[in-house]
N, C-alpha and C positions, 0 to 999 in steps of 0.2 A: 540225814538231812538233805533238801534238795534245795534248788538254787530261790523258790517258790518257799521256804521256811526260811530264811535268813529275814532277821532285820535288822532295821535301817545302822543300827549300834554295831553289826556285825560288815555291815556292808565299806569298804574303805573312806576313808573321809572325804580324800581328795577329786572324788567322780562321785561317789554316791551309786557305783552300780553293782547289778547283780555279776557282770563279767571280770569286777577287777576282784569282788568277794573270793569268785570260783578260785579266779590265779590266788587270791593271798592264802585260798586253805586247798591248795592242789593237791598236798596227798596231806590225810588226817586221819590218826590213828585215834581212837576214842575209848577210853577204860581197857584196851588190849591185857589179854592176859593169856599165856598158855601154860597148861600142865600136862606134865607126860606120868603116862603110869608104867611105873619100874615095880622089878622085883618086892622092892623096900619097900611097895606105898609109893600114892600120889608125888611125884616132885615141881613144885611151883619155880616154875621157868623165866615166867614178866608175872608180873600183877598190878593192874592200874596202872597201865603204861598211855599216855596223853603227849601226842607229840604235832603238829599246825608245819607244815611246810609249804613255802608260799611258790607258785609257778618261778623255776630260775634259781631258787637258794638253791644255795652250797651247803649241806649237812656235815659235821664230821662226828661218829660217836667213837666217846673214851670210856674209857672203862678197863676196870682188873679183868684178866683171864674167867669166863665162866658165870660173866654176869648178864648176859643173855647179847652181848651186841649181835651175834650172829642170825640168833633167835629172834630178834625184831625184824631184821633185816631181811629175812628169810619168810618173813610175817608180811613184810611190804611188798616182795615180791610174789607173793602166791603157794609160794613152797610148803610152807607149812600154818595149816589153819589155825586161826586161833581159839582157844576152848571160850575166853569172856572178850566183851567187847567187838568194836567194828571199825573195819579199816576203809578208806574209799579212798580215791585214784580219779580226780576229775568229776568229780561228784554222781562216782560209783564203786560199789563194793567192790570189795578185792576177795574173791571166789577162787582164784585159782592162777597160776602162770599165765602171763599175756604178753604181747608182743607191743605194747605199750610199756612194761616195763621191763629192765633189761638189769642184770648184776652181772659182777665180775667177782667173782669167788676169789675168796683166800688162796684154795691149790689151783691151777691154772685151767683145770679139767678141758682140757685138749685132748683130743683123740689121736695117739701116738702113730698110728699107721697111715692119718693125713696129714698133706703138708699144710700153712701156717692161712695158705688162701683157702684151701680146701677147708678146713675149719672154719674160719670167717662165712663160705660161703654158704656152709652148712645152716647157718643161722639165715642168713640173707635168703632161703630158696624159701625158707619156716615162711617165712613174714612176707616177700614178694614175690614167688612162684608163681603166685595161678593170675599173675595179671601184669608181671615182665617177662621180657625173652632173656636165653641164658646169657647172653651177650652183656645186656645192663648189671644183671647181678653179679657177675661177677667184675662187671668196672666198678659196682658199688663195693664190694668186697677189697677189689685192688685199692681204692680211693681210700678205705677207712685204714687200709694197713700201711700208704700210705703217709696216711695223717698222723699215725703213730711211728714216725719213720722204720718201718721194716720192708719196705718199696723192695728191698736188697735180699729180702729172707721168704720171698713169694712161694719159692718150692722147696724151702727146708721143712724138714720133721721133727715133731716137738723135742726128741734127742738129739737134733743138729745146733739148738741154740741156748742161749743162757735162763736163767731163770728169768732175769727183770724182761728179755723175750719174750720170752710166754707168759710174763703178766699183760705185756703190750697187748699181744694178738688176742687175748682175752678181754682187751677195752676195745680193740678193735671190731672183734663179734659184736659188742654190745653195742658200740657206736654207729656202726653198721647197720642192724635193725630200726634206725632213727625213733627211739621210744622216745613218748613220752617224759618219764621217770626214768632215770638210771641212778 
């Protein structure tokens, strides 16, 4: 759907326009479904998964062990394609990883032989290399590890620190690439 299909019923009440529509369906998953083929036969992963996220919400999903939270999530970020259905991101498909959207993974996937900036900046050079100097990115790097106070943990390695650490410096990478969607 593009911003040019929406009507007036879909459009927010309180403006009536096509820009507050966009922010109220910012990321919108539609009939989502993936299936992986195992050993066993087909295994249905989502099916008819429908979820409206408006520019700004706070998401949180629950769910038992195995019931695909991972698997959507991974769906919204690019990671992995879905077999049904269609996802958009600003009112565009989600084809693949983008630096408009940004996760923090359950294990903290930190590169053990960098330290906690070097990680961060890793992600910071992806997204602004070919158009800042290394100076800025890496103040953007110091700034987001900052913001998660580890100001103190700037040249530890991901064995030097505790786990809820390296969850930090993991929102840090992502905060850091200023996406979009996180």
């Amino acid at each position: 759907m593009t911003v040019t299909d929406m009507t007036a019923d879909t459009l927010n009440p309180r403006t009536n326009s096509a820009l507050d529509a966009l922010d109220a369906h910012y990321l919108k998953v539609h009939q989502a479904g993936v299936v992986f083929d195992t050993k066993q036969g087909p295994f249905v992963a989502l099916r008819d998964i429908d979820l409206t996220v408006a520019k700004g919400e706070f998401v949180t999903l629950i769910g038992h062990s195995g019931c695909g939270k991972s698997t959507l999530l991974n769906l919204m970020a690019g990671l992995t394609p879905s077999t049904s259905g269609n996802l958009l991101c600003a009112n565009r498909e989600i084809r693949g990883p983008g630096p408009e959207r940004a996760v923090v993974f359950q294990n903290h996937s930190l590169l053990p032989w960098m330290s906690c900036l070097q990680n961060v900046l890793l992600a910071v050079e992806r997204v602004f290399g070919a158009k800042e100097r290394k100076s800025k990115l890496e103040a953007r790097a110091r700034a987001a590890l900052d913001l998660v106070g580890l100001s103190h943990a700037v040249d530890k390695r991901p064995q030097e620190i505790s786990g809820g650490m390296k969850q930090r410096v993991g929102i840090a990478r992502a905060l850091a690439m200023e996406p979009q969607c996180c």
